[in-house]
C-alpha positions in Angstrom: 118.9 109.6 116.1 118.1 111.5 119.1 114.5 113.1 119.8 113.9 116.2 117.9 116.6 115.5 115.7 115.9 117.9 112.1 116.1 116.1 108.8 116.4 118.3 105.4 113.5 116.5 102.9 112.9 119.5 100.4 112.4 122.4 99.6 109.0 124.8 98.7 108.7 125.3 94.8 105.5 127.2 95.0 102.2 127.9 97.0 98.6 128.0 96.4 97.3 130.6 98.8 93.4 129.9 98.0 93.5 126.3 98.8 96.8 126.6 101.2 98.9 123.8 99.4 102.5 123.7 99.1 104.5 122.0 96.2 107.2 120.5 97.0 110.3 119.4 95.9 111.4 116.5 98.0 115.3 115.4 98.7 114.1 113.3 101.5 111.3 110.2 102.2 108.1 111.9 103.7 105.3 109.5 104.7 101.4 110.9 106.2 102.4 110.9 109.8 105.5 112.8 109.4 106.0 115.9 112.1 107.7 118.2 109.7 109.2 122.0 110.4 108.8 124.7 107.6 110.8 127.2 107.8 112.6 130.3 106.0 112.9 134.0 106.0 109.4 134.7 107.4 108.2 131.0 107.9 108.6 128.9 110.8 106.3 126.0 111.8 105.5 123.0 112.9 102.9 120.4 112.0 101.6 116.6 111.4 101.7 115.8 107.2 98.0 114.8 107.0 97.1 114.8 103.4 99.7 115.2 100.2 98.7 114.3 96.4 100.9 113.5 93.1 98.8 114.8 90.2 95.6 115.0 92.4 96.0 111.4 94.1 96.2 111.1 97.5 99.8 109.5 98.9 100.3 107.3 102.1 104.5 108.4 101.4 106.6 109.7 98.8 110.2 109.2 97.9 113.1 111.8 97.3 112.9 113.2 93.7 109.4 113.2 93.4 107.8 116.7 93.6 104.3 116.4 95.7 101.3 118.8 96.7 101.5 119.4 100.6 98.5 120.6 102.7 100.1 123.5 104.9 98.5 125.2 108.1 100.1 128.5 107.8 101.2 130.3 104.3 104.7 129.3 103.1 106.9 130.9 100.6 108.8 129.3 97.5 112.1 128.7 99.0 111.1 128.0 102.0 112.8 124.4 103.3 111.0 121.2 104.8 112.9 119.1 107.7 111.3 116.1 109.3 111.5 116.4 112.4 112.2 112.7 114.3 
């Protein structure tokens, strides 16, 4: 793959404004470490995956199908789709 190359691993199914966590719906393998791109109508960032949670346990990776709890920088919208960024 060449640098910068965008990778489609899922897509937002909610947001928790208060404590600024995104579930979502994954299609793709995300791992802690991951540079991943947000972006949608109004969304559009960039940033490191640092912390995500099944059910309230913290996850080193997570696998395509699963659905997983996402800490976000900026507010996201439901919708909104998730590329890893490689």
């Amino acid at each position: 793959m060449e640098a910068g190359e965008k990778k489609l691993v899922g897509k937002v199914a909610h947001y928790y404004s208060k404590i600024s966590v995104a579930v979502v719906e994954l299609s793709g393998d995300l791992n802690v470490g991951d540079k991943i791109s947000i972006e949608g109508t109004t969304t559009n960032f960039q940033q490191i995956v640092e912390s995500m949670q099944i059910e309230h346990k913290n996850l080193s990776s997570a696998r395509a199908g699963q659905s997983i709890g996402l800490k976000v920088q900026q507010k996201v919208r439901e919708g909104d789709l998730v590329y890893k960024i490689t």
